[in-house]
N, C-alpha and C positions, 0 to 999 in steps of 0.2 A: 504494500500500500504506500501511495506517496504522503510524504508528508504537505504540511500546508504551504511550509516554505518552496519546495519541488513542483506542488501545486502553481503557487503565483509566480516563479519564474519562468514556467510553461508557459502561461496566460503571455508576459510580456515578452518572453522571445517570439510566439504568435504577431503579438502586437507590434515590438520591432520590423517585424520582414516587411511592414508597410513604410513605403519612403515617405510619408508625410503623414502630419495631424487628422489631414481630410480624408484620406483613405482609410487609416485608422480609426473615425468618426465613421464614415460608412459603412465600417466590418462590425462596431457596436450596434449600430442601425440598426443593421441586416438580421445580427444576433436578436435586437430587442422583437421585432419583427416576426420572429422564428419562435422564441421561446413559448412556449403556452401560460396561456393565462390561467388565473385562478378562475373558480367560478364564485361565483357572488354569493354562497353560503362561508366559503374560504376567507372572502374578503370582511370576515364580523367587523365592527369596528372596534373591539379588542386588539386584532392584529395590528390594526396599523399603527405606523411609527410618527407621532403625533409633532418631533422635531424636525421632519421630512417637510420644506415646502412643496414637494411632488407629492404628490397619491403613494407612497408604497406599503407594502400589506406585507409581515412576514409570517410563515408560520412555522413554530419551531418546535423540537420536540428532543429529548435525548434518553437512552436507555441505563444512562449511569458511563456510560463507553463512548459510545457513537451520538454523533450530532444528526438530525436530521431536519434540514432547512429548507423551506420553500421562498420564493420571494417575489413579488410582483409590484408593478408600477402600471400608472394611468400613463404615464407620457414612455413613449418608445424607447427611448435614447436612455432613460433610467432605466427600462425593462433593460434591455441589452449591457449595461454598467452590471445590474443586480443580476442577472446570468453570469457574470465571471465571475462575483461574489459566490455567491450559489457554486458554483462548479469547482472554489477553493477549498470553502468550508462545508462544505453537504458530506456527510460520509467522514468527516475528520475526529478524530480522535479527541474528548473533549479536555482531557489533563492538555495536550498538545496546543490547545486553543487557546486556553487561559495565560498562555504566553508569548503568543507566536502574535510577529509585527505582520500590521496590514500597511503593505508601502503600494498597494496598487493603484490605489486614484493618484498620488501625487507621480508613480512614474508612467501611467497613461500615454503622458503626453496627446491631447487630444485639442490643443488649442485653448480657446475661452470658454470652452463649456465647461470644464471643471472649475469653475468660480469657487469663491471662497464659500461661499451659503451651500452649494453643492457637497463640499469636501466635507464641511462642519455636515450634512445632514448621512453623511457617508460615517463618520466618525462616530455621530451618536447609534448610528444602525450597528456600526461593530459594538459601541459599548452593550448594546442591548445582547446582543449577541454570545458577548463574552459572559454577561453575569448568566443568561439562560442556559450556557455550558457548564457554570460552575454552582448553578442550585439544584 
């Protein structure tokens, strides 16, 4: 099994082989696009992450071992961000979690979309995250 750190340097070597921000921006798209949505019993307003100024819905669950995460957005371009999230931590090891650094929005590189309010709402989604691992 990979760890999380082997996880997100997958993700960004993926994301490097694009020459630019905007191709990179496309292949998020593309991904947000692709991912399946929740359906609207999924979506309780429980799940959602109320620091998020986008729509996103998480649902999470752990067996004492294994994390398992869902995660969903109204706007594409978050869907597509929260699918590489999801494809880090889904299946991860939750001792492993509780300490493992999230550097993928800040190495993205995807241009001005990752704004500051974006990052911050990215930030509080891991925090939530991290303490749902460790109760």
């Amino acid at each position: 099994m990979m760890s999380i750190e082997q996880r997100q340097e997958q993700i960004l070597k993926t994301l490097n082989a694009f020459p630019n921000a905007s191709d990179r921006y496309e292949y998020i798209i593309e991904r947000g696009i692709t991912q399946p949505q929740m359906d609207e019993s999924e979506r309780a307003k429980a799940l959602r992450v109320p620091e998020c100024k986008t729509g996103i819905w998480m649902n999470m669950s752990h067996d004492g071992k294994t994390l398992s995460l869902r995660l969903d957005s109204d706007s594409i371009i978050m869907r597509g961000i929260l699918s590489l999230i999801q494809s880090i931590f889904h299946g991860a090891d939750c001792t492993e979690l509780e300490n493992a650094a999230f550097t993928l929005h800040e190495a993205m590189d995807i241009g001005d979309f990752m704004n500051s309010d974006r990052a911050q709402g990215l930030s509080q989604l891991m925090q939530r995250i991290r303490h749902a691992a460790s109760s």
